[in-house]
Biopython code that builds the backbone (N, CA, C, O; Angstrom):
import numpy as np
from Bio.PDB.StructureBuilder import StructureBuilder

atoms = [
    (1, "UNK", "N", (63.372, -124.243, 46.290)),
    (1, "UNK", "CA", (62.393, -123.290, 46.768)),
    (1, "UNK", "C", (62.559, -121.980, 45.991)),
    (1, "UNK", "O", (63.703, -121.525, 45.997)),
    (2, "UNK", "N", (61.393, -121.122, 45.158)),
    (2, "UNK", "CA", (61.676, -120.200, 44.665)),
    (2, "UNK", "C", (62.100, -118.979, 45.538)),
    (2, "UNK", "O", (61.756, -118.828, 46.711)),
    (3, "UNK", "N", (63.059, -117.945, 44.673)),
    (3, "UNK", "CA", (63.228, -116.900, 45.341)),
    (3, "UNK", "C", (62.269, -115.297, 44.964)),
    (3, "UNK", "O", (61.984, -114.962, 43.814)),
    (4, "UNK", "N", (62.038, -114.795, 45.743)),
    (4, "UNK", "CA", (61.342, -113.687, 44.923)),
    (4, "UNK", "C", (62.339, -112.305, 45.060)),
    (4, "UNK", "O", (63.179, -112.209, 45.955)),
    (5, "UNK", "N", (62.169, -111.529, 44.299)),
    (5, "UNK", "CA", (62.607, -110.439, 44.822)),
    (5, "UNK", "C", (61.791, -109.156, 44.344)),
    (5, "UNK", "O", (61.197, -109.220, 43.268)),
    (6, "UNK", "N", (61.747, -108.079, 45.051)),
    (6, "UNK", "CA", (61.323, -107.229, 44.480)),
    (6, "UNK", "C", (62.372, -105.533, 44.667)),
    (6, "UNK", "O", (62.755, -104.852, 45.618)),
    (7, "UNK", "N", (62.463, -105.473, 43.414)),
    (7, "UNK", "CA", (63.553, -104.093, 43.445)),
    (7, "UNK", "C", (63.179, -102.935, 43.066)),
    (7, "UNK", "O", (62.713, -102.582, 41.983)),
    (8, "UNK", "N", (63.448, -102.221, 44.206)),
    (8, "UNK", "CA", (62.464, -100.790, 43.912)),
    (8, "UNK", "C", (63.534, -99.592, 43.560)),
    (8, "UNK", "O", (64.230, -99.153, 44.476)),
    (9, "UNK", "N", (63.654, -99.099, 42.313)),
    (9, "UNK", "CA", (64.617, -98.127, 41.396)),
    (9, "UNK", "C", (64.224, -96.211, 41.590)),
    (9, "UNK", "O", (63.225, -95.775, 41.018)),
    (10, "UNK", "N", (64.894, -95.500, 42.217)),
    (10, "UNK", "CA", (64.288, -94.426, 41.782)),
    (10, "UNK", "C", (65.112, -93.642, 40.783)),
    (10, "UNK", "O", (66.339, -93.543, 40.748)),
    (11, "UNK", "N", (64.005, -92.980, 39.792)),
    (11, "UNK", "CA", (64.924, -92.561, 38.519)),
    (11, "UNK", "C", (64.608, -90.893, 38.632)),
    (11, "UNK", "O", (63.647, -90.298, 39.121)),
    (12, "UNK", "N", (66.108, -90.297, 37.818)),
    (12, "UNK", "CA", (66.056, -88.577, 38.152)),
    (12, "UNK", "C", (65.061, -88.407, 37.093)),
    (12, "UNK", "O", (64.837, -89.153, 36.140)),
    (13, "UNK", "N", (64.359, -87.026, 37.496)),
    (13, "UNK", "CA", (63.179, -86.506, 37.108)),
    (13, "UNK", "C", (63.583, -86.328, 35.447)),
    (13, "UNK", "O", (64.588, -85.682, 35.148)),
    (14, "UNK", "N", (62.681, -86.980, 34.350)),
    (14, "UNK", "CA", (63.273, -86.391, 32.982)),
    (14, "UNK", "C", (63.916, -87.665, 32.367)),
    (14, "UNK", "O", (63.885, -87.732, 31.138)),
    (15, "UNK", "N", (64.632, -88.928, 33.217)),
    (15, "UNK", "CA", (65.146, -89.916, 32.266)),
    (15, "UNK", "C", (64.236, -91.054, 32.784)),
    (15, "UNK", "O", (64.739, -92.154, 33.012)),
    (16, "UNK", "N", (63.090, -90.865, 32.952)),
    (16, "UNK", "CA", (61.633, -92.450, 33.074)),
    (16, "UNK", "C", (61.934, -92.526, 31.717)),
    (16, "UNK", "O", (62.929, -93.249, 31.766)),
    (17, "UNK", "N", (61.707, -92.203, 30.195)),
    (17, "UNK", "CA", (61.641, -93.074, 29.175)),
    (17, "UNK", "C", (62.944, -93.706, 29.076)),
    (17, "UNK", "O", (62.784, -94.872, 28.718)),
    (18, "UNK", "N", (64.202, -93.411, 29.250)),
    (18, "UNK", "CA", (65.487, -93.804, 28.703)),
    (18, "UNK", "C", (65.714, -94.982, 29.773)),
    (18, "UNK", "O", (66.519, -95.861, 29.466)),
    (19, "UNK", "N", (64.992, -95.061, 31.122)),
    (19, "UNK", "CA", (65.133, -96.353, 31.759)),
    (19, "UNK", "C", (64.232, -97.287, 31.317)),
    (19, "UNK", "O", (64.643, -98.432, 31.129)),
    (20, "UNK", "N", (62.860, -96.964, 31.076)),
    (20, "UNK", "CA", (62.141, -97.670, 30.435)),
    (20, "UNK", "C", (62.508, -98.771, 29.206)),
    (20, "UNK", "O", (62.194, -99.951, 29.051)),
    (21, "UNK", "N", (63.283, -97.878, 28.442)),
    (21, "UNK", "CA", (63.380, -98.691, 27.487)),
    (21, "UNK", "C", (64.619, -99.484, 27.755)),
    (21, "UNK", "O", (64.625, -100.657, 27.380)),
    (22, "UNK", "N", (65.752, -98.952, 28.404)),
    (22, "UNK", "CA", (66.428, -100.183, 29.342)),
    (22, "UNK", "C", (65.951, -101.310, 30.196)),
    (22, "UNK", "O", (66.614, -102.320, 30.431)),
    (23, "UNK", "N", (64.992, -101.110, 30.553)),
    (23, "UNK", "CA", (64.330, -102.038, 31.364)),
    (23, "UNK", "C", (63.390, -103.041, 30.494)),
    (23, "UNK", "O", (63.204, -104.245, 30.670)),
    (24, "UNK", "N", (62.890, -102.232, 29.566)),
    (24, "UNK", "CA", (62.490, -103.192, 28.498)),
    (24, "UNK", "C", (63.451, -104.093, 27.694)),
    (24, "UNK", "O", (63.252, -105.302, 27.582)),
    (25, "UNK", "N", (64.106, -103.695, 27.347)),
    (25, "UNK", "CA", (65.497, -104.479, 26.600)),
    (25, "UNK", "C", (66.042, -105.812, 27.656)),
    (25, "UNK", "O", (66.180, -107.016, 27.439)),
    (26, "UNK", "N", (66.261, -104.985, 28.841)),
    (26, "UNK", "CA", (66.815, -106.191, 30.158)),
    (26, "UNK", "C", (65.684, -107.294, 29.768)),
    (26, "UNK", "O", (65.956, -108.313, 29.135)),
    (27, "UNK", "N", (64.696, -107.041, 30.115)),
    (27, "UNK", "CA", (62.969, -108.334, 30.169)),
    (27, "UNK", "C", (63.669, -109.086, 29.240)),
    (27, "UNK", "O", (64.214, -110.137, 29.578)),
    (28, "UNK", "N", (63.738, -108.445, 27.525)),
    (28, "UNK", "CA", (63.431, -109.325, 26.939)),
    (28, "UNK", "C", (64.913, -110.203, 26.931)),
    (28, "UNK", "O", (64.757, -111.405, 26.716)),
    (29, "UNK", "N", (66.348, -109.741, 27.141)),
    (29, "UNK", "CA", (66.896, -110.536, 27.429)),
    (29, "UNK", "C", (67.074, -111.821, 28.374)),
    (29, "UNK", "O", (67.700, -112.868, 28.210)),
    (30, "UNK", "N", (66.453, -111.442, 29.200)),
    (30, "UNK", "CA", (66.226, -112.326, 30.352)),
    (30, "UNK", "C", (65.137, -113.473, 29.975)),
    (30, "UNK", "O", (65.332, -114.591, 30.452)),
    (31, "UNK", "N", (64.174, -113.294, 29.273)),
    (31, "UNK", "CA", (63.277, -114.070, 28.769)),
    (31, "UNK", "C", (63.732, -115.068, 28.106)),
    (31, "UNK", "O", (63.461, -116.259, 28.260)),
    (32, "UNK", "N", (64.550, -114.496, 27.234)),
    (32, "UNK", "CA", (65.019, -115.444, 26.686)),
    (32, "UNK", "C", (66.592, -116.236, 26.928)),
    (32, "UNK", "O", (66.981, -117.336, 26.538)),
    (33, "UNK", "N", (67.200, -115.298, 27.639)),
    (33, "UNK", "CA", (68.883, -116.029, 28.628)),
    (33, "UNK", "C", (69.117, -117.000, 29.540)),
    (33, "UNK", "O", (70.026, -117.792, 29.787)),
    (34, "UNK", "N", (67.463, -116.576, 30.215)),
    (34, "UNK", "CA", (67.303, -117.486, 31.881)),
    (34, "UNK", "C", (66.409, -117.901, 31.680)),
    (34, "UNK", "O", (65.462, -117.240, 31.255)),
    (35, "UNK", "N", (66.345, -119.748, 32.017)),
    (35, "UNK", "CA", (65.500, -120.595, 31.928)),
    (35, "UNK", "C", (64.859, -120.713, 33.438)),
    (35, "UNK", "O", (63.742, -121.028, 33.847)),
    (36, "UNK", "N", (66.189, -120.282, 34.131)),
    (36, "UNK", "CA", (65.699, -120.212, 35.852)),
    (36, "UNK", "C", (65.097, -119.276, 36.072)),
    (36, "UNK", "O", (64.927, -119.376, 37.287)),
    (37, "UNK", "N", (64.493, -118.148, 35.681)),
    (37, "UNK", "CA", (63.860, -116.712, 35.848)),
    (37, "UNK", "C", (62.426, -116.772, 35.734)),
    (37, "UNK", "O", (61.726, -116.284, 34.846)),
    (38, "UNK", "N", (62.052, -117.484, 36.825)),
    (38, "UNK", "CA", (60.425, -117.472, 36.074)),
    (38, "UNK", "C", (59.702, -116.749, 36.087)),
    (38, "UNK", "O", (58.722, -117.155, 35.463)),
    (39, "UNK", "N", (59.473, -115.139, 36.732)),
    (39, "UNK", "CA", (58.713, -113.816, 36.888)),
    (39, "UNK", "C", (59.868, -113.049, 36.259)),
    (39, "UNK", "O", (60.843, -113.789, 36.128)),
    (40, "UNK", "N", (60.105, -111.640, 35.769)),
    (40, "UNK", "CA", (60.603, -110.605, 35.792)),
    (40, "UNK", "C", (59.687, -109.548, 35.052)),
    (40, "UNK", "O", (59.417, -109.416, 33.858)),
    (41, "UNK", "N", (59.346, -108.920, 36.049)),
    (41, "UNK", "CA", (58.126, -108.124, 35.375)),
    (41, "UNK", "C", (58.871, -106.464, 35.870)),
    (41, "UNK", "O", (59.371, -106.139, 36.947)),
    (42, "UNK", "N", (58.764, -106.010, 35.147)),
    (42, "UNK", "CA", (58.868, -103.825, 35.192)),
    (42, "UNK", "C", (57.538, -103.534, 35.799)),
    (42, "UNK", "O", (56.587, -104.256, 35.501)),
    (43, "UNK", "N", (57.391, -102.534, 36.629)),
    (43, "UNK", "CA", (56.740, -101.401, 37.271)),
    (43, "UNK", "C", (56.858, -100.162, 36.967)),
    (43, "UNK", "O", (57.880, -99.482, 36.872)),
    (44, "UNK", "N", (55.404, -99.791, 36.766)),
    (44, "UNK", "CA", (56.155, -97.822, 37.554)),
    (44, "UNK", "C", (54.548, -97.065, 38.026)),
    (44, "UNK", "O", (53.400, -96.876, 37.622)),
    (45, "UNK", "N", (55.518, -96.815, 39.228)),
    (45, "UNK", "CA", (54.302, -96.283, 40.126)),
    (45, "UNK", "C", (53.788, -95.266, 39.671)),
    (45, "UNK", "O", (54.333, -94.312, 39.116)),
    (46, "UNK", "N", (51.744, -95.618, 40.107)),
    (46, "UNK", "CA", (51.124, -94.606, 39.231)),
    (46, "UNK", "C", (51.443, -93.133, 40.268)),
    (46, "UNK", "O", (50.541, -92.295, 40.269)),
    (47, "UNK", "N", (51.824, -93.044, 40.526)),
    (47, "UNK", "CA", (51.663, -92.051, 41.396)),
    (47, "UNK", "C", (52.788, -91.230, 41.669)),
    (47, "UNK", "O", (52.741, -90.169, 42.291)),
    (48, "UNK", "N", (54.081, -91.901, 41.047)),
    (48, "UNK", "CA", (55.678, -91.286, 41.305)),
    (48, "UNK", "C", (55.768, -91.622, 40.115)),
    (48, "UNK", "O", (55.516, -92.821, 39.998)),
    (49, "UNK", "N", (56.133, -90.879, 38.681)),
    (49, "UNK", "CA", (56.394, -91.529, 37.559)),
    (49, "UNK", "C", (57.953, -92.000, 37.582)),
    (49, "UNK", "O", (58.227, -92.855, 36.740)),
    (50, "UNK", "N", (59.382, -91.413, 38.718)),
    (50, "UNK", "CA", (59.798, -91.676, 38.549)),
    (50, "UNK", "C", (60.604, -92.454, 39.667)),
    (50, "UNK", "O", (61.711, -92.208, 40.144)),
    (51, "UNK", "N", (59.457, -93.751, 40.009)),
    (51, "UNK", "CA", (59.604, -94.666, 40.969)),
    (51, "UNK", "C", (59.424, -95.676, 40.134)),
    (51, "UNK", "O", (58.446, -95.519, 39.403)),
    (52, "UNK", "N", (60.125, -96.836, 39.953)),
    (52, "UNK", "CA", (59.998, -98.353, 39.027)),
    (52, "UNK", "C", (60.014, -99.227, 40.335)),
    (52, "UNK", "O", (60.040, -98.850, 41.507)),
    (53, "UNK", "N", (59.988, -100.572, 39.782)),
    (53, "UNK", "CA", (59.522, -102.102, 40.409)),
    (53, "UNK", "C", (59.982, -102.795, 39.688)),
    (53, "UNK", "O", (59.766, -102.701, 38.480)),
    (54, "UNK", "N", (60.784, -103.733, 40.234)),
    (54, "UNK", "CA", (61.015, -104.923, 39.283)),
    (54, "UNK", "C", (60.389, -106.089, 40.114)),
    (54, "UNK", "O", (60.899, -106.246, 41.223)),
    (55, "UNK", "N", (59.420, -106.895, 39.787)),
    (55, "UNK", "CA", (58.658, -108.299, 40.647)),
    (55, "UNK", "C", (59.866, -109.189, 40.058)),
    (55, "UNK", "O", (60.366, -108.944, 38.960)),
    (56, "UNK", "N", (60.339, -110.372, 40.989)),
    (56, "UNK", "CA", (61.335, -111.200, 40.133)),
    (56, "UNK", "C", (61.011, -112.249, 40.624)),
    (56, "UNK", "O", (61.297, -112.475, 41.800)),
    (57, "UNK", "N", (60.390, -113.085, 39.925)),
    (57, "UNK", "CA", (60.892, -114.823, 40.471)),
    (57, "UNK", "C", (61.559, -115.921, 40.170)),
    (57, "UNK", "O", (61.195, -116.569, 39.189)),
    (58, "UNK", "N", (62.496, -116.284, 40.830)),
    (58, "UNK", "CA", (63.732, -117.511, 40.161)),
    (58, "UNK", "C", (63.053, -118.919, 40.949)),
    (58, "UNK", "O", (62.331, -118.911, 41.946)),
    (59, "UNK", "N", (63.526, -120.094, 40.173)),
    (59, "UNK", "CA", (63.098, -121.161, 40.347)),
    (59, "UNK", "C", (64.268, -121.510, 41.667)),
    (59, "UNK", "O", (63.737, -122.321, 42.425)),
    (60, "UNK", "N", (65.099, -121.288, 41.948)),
    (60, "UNK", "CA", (65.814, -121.368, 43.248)),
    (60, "UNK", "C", (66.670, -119.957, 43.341)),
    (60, "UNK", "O", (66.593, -118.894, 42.725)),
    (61, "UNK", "N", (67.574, -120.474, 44.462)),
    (61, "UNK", "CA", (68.580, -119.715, 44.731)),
    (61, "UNK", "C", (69.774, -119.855, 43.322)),
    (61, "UNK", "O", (70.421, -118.845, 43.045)),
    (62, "UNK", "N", (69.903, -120.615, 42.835)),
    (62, "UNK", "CA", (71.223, -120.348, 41.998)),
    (62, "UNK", "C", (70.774, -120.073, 40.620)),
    (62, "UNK", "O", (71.510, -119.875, 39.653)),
    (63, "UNK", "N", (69.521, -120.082, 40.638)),
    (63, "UNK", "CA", (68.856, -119.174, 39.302)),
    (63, "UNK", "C", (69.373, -117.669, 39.770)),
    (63, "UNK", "O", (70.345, -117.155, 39.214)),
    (64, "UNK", "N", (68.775, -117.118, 40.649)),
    (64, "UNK", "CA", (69.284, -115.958, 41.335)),
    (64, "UNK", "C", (70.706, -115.422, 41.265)),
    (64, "UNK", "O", (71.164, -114.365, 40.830)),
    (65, "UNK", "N", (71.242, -116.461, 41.820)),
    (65, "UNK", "CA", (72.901, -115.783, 41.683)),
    (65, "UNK", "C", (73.308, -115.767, 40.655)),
    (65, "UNK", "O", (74.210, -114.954, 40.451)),
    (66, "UNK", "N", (72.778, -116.792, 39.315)),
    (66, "UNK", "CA", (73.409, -116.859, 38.411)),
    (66, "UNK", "C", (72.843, -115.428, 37.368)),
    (66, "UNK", "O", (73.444, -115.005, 36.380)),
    (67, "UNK", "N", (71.625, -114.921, 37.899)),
    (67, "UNK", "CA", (71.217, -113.989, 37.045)),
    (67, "UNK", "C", (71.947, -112.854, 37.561)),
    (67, "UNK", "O", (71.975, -111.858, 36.838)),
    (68, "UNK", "N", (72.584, -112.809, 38.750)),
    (68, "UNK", "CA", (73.451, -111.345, 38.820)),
    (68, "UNK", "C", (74.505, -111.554, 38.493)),
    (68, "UNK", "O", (75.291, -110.702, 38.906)),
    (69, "UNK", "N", (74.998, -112.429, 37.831)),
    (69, "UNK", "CA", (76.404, -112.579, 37.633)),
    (69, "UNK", "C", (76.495, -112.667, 36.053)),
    (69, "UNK", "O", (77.518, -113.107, 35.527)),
    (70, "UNK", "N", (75.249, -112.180, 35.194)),
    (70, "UNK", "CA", (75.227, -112.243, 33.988)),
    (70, "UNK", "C", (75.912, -111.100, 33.332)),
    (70, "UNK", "O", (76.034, -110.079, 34.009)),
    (71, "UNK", "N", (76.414, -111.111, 32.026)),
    (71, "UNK", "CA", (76.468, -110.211, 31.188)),
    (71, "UNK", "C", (75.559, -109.234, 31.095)),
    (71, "UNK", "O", (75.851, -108.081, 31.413)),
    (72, "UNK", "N", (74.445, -109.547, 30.684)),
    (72, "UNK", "CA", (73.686, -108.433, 30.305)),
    (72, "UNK", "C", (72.873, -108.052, 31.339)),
    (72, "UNK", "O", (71.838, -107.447, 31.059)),
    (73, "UNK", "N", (73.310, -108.438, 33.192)),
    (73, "UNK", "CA", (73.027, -107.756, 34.150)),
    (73, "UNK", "C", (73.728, -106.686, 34.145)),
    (73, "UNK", "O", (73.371, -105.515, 34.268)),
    (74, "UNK", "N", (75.007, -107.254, 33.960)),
    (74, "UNK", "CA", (76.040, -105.877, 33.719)),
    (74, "UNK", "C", (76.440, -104.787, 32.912)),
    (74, "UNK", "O", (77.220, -103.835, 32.954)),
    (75, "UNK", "N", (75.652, -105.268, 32.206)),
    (75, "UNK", "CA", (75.504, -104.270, 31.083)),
    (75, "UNK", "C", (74.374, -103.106, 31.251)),
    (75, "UNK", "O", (74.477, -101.906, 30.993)),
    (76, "UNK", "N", (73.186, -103.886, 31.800)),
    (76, "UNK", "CA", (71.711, -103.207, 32.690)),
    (76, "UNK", "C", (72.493, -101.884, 33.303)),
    (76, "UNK", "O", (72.447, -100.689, 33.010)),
    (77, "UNK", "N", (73.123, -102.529, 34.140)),
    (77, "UNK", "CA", (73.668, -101.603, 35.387)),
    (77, "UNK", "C", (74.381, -100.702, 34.418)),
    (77, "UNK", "O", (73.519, -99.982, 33.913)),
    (78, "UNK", "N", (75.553, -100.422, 33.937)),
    (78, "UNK", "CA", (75.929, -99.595, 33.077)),
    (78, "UNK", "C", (75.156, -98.637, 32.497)),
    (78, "UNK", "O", (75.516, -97.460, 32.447)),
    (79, "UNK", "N", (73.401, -99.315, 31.741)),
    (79, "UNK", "CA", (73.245, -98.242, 31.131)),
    (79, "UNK", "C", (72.403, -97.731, 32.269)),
    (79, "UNK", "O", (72.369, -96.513, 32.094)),
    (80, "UNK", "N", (71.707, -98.026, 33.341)),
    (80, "UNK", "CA", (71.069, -97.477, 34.334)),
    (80, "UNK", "C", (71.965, -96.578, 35.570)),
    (80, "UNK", "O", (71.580, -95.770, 36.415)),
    (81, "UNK", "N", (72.931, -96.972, 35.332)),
    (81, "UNK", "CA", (73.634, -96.233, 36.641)),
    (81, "UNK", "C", (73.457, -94.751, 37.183)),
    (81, "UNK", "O", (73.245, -94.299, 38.308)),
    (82, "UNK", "N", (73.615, -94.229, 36.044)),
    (82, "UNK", "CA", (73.821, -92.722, 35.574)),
    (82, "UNK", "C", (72.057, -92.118, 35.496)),
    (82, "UNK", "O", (71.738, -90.934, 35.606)),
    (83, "UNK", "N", (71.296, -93.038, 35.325)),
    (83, "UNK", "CA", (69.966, -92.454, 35.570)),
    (83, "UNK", "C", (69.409, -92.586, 36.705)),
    (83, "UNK", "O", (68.286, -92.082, 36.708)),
    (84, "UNK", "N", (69.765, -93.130, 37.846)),
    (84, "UNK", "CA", (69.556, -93.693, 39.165)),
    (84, "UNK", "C", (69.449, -92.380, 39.734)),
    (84, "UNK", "O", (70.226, -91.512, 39.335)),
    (85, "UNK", "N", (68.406, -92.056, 40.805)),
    (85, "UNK", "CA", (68.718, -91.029, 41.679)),
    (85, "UNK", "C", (68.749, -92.258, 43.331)),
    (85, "UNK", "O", (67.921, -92.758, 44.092)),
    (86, "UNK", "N", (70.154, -92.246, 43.167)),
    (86, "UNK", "CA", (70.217, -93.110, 44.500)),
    (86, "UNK", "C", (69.995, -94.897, 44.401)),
    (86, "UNK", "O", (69.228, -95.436, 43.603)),
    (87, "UNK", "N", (70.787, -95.562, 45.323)),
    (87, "UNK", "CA", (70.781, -96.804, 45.198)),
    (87, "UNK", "C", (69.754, -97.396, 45.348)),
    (87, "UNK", "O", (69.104, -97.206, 46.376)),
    (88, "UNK", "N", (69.296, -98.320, 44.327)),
    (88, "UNK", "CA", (68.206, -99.482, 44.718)),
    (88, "UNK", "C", (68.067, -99.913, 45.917)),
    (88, "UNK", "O", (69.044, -100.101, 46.642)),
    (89, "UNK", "N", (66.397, -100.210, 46.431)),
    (89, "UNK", "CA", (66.335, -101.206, 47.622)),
    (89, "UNK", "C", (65.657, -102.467, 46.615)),
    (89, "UNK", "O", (64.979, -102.629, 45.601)),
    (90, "UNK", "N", (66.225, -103.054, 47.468)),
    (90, "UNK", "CA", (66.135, -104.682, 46.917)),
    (90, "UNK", "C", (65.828, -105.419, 48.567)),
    (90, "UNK", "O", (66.495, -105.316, 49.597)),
    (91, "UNK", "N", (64.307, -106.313, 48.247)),
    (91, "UNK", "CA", (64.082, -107.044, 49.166)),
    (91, "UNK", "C", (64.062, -108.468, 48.554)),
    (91, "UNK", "O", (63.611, -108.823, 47.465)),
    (92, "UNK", "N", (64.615, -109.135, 49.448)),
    (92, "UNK", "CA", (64.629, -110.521, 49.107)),
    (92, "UNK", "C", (63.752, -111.584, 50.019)),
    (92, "UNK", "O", (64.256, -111.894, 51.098)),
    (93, "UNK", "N", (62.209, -112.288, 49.592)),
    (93, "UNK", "CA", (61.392, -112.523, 49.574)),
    (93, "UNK", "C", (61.561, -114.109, 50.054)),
    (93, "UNK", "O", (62.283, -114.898, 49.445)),
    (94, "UNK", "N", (60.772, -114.467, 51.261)),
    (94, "UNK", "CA", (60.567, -115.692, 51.061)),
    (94, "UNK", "C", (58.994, -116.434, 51.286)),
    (94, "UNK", "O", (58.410, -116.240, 52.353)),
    (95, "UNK", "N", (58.427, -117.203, 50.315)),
    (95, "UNK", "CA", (57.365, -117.178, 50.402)),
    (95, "UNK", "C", (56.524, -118.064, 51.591)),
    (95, "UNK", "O", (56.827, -119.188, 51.993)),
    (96, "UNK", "N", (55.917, -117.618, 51.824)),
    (96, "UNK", "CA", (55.123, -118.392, 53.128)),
    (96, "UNK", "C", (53.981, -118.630, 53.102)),
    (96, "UNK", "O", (53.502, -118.974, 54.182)),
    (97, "UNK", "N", (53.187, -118.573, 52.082)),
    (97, "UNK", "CA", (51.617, -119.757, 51.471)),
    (97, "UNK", "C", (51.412, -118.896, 50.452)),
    (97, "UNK", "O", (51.896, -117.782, 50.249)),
    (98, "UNK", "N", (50.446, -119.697, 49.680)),
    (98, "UNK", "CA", (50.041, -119.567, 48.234)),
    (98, "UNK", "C", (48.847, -119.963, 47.986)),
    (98, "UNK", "O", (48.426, -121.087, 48.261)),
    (99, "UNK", "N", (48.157, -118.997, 47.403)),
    (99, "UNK", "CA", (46.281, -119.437, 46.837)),
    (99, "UNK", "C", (46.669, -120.672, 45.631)),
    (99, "UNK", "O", (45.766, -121.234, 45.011)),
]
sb = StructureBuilder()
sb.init_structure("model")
sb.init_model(0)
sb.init_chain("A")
sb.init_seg("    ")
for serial, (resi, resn, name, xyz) in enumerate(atoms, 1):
    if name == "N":
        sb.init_residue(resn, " ", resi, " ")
    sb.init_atom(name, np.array(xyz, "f"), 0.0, 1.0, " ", f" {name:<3s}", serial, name[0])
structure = sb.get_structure()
């Protein structure tokens, strides 16, 4: 059963491009690292420039765990830490019908 998640980042006023392009770098690793990752899409709210989104969808649960337990999750976090104003909320999604 897929998992979804969606993770909502807030970044200090002044470093939106320097996460951006971290967040861009993460995608494309992931695109190509995780075969189980089937969504990972970036956000940023039109309206808070320095509010992001990550949409995520894994083909199960151990696509999931296995993507936080990656290298270059950990590496993500490293270079994002320090631009964070405050900890991520992260909801974890379960789907209940589909068009």
């Amino acid at each position: 059963m897929p998992i979804t998640v969606i993770a909502k980042l807030k970044v200090q006023p002044g470093k939106e491009a320097e996460f951006e392009a971290a967040g861009k770098e993460m995608i494309a690793t992931v695109k190509t690292a995780e075969p189980g990752t089937l969504t990972y899409v970036l956000h940023k709210n039109t309206k808070d420039a320095t509010e992001f989104v990550y949409y995520e969808v894994y083909q199960d649960q151990a696509a999931f765990e296995s993507h936080g337990k990656t290298d270059h999750m950990k590496a993500f976090g490293g270079k994002i830490g320090a631009l964070l104003a405050g900890r991520p909320e992260i909801a974890i999604l379960q789907e209940v019908a589909r068009k």
